[in-house]
C-alpha positions in Angstrom: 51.7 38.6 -137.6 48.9 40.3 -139.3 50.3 43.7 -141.0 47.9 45.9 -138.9 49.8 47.3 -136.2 49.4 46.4 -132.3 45.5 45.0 -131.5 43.3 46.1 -129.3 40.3 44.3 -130.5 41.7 40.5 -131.5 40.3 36.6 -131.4 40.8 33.2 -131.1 38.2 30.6 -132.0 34.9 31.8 -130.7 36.4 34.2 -127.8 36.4 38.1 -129.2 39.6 39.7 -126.8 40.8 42.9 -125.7 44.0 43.5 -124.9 43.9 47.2 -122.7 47.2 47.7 -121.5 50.9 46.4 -121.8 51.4 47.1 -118.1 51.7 44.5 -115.3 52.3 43.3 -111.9 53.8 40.4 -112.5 57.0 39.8 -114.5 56.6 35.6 -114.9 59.1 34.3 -116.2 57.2 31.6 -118.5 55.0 34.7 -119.8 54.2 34.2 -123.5 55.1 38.1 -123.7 58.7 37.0 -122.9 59.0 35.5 -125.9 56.4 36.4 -129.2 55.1 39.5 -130.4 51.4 38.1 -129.8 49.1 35.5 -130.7 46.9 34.5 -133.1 48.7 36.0 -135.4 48.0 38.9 -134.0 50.6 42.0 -132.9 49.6 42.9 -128.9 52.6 44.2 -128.4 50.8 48.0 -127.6 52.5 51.6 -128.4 50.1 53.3 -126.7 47.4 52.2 -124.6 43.8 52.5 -126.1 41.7 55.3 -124.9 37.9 54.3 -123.9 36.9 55.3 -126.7 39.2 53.4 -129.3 38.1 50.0 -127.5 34.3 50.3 -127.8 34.9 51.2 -131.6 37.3 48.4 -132.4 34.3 46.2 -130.6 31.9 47.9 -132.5 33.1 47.0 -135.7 33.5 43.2 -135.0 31.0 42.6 -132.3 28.3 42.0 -134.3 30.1 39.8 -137.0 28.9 36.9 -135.2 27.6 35.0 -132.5 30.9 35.2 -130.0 31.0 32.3 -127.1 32.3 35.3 -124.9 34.1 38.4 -124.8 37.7 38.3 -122.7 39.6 40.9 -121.0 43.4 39.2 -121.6 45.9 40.9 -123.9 50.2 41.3 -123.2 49.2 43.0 -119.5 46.9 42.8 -116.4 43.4 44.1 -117.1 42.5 45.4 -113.7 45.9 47.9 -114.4 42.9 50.2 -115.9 39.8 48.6 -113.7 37.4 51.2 -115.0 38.1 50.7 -118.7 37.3 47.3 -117.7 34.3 48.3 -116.4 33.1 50.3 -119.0 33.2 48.0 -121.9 31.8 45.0 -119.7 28.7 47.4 -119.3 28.3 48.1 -123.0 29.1 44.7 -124.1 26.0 43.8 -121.9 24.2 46.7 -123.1 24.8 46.3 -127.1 25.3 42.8 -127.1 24.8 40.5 -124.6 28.1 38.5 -124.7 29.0 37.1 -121.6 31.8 38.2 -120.4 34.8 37.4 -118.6 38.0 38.7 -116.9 41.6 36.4 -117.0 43.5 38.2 -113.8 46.5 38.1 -112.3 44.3 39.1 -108.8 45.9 41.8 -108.2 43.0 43.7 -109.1 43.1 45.8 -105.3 46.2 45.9 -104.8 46.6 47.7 -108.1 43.3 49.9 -106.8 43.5 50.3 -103.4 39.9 51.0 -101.0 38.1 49.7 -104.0 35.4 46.9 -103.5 36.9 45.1 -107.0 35.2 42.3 -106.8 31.8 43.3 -106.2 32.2 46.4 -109.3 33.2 43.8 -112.0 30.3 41.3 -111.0 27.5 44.9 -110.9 29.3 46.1 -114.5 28.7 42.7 -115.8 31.4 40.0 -115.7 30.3 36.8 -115.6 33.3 35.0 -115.2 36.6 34.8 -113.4 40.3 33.2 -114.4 42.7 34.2 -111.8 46.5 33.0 -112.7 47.8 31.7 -109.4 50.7 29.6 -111.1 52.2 28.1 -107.8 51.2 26.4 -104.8 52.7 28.3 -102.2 54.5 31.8 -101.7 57.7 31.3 -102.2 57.1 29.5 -105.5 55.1 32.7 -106.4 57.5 35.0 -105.8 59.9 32.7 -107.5 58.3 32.3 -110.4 55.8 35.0 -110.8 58.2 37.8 -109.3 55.7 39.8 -108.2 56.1 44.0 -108.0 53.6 44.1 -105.0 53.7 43.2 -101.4 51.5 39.9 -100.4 50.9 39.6 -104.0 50.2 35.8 -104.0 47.9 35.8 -100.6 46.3 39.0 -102.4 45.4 36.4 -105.4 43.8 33.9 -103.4 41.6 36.2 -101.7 40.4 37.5 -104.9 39.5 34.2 -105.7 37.6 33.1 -103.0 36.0 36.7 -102.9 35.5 36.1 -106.4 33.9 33.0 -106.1 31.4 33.8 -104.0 29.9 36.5 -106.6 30.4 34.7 -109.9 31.9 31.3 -111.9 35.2 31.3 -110.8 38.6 29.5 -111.9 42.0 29.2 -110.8 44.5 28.2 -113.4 48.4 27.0 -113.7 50.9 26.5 -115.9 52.6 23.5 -116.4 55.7 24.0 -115.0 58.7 22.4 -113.3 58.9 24.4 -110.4 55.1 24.3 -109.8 52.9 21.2 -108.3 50.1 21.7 -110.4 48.0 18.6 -107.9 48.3 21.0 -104.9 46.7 23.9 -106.7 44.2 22.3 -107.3 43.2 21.0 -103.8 44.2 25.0 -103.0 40.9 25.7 -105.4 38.7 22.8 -103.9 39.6 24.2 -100.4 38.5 27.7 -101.2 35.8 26.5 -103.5 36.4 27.1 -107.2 37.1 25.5 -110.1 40.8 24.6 -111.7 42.0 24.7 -114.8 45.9 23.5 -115.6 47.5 25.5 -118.8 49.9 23.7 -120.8 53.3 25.3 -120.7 55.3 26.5 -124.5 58.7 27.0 -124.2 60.3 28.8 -126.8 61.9 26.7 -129.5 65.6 27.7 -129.0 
């Protein structure tokens, strides 16, 4: 891990990431948070969780470095556990920079704010993009493998994706694993008319 204390601000490749909170509505089981301190090299394991403020200077001092292929809300925790933070940067980072931008969800996102239009502030503050981690192909499995804290968590996910899809590019995604028929969620994203992406699973080597 690089000897700088927890990130905020952090990359891989040509993504630029932030990593807001710690906190999350999902305790997976396969979660990469189970098992390293971060990635990249990098420590997102956070002490505290960044105030507005400290995450538009940590961007400030690396947006501009170079050309970035996008900025990505996805740290150790769901994003949309502080939804107007989210917002926020996504409007500065359109503002100062122009990055797109894009939001890797659990879909929780009004369950965790409730009589809030989520879907529709994320695409007005700028989001361009959408990765919502379904992770099964039916309820049970969710709840099984995702163990949920909220009530209807997994039917909550797939209507933010449709919802989702209908205002920006939108993704489903799922990790390769045994107790998960990857085939079926992808027919779940053809049927409600987004795109898939499968994520390779990494156990951990003991």
């Amino acid at each position: 891990m690089r000897d700088m204390g927890p990130a905020v601000v952090y990359w891989l490749g040509g993504g630029l990431y932030l990593n807001l909170t710690n906190r999350c509505s999902n305790r997976c089981y396969f979660c990469i948070r189970n098992f390293a301190l971060g990635v990249g090299g990098f420590n997102l394991r956070l002490t505290v969780e960044p105030s507005l403020r400290q995450v538009i200077e940590g961007l400030q001092r690396v947006i501009h470095r170079r050309r970035w292929r996008e900025l990505v809300f996805c740290g150790f925790g769901e994003p949309t556990e502080r939804l107007d933070c989210v917002l926020e940067v996504a409007r500065w980072t359109k503002l100062y920079a122009g990055t797109p931008v894009r939001l890797d969800t659990n879909g929780h996102g009004r369950l965790l704010n409730p009589g809030r239009d989520v879907v529709r502030e994320l695409r007005r503050a700028g989001v361009d993009r959408v990765s919502v981690s379904l992770n099964a192909h039916d309820e049970e499995t969710y709840n099984r493998v995702c163990r949920p804290e909220l009530e209807g968590a997994y039917q909550e996910a797939l209507r933010f994706a449709e919802e989702a899809g209908k205002e920006m590019e939108t993704e489903v995604t799922a990790v390769t694993i045994p107790e998960v028929d990857v085939g079926k969620v992808e027919e779940i994203a053809g049927r409600i008319g987004v795109k898939f992406r499968g994520r390779r699973y990494q156990p951990p080597l003991w």
